[in-house]
C-alpha positions in Angstrom: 0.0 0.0 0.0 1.4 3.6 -0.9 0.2 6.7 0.0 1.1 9.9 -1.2 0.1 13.8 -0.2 -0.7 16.4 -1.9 1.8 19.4 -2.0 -0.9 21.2 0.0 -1.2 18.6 2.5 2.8 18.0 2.2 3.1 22.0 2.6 0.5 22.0 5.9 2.5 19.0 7.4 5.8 21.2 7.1 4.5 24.1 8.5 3.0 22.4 11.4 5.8 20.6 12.2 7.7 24.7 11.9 4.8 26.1 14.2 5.9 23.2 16.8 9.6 22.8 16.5 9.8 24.7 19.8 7.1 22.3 21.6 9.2 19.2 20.6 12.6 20.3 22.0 11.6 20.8 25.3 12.4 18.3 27.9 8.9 17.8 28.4 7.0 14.0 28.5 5.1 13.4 25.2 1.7 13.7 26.6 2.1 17.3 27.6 3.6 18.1 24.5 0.8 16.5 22.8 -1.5 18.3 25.1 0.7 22.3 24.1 -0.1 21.1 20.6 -3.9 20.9 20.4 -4.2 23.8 22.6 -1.9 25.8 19.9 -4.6 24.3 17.2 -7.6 25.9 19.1 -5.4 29.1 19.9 -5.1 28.6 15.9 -8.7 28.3 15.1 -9.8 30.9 17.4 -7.2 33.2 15.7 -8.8 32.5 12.2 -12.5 32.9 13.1 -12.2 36.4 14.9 -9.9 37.5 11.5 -13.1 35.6 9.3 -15.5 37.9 11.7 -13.3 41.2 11.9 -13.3 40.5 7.5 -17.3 39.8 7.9 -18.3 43.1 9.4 -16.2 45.0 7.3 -17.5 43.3 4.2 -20.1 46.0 3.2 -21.5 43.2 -0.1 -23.5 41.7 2.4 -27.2 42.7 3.3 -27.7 43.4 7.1 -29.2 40.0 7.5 -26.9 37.5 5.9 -24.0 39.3 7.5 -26.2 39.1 11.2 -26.8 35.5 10.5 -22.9 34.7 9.7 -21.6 36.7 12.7 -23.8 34.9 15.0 -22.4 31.3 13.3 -19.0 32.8 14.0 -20.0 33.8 17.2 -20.9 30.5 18.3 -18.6 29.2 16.3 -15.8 31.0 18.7 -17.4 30.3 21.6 -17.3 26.4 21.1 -13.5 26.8 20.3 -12.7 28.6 23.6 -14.6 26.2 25.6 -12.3 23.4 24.0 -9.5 25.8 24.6 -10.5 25.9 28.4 -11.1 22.1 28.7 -7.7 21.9 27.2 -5.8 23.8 29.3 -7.6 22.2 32.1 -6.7 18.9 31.2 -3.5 20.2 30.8 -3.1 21.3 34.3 -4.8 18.1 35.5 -1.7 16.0 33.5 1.4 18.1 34.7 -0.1 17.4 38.3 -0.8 14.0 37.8 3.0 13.5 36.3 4.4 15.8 39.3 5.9 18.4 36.6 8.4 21.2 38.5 7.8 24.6 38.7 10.1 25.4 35.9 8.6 22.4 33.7 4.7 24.2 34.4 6.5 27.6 33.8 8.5 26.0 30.2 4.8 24.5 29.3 2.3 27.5 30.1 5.3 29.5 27.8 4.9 27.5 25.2 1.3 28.4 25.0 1.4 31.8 25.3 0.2 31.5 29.2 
């Protein structure tokens, strides 16, 4: 069996593995560095969505209602992702407790993450 990518999906593989060079140098166990990953990935999607809303309500082609009806998809849309981002970092927490991480470990992690 072969398998091949696309150069989009060869491209995207590249530039995640760019975006997370940082994450898989640290001394940190796998699991947490699994864990800085996804929440980087919601910290990404959230990022996208407010630019797709900031672009929405500046975008003066659409009539009052479509754009209403978009912005609260978006809205919700946003609100979803943060609540994943919370669960996340939550679990997060719960994983550097339950693997007794140091102080500078938590510090090195919540870094990584923008925390």
């Amino acid at each position: 069996l072969e398998v091949s990518l696309s150069p989009e999906a060869t491209k995207k593989a590249a530039d995640e593995k760019k975006r997370n060079a940082d994450i898989d140098a640290s001394p940190l166990p796998d699991g947490i560095k699994d864990s800085l990953k996804a929440i980087r990935e919601i910290q990404q999607k959230i990022s996208e969505k407010l630019e797709e809303l900031t672009k929405l309500m500046a975008d003066k082609s659409l009539n009052a209602e479509s754009r209403e009806r978009r912005t609260k998809q978006l809205q919700i849309e946003i609100g979803s992702l943060t609540s994943a981002l919370s669960s996340a970092e939550s679990a997060l927490n719960k994983a550097m407790s339950a693997q007794n991480l140091s102080a500078d470990d938590r510090k090195l992690a919540h870094g990584l993450i923008g925390k």
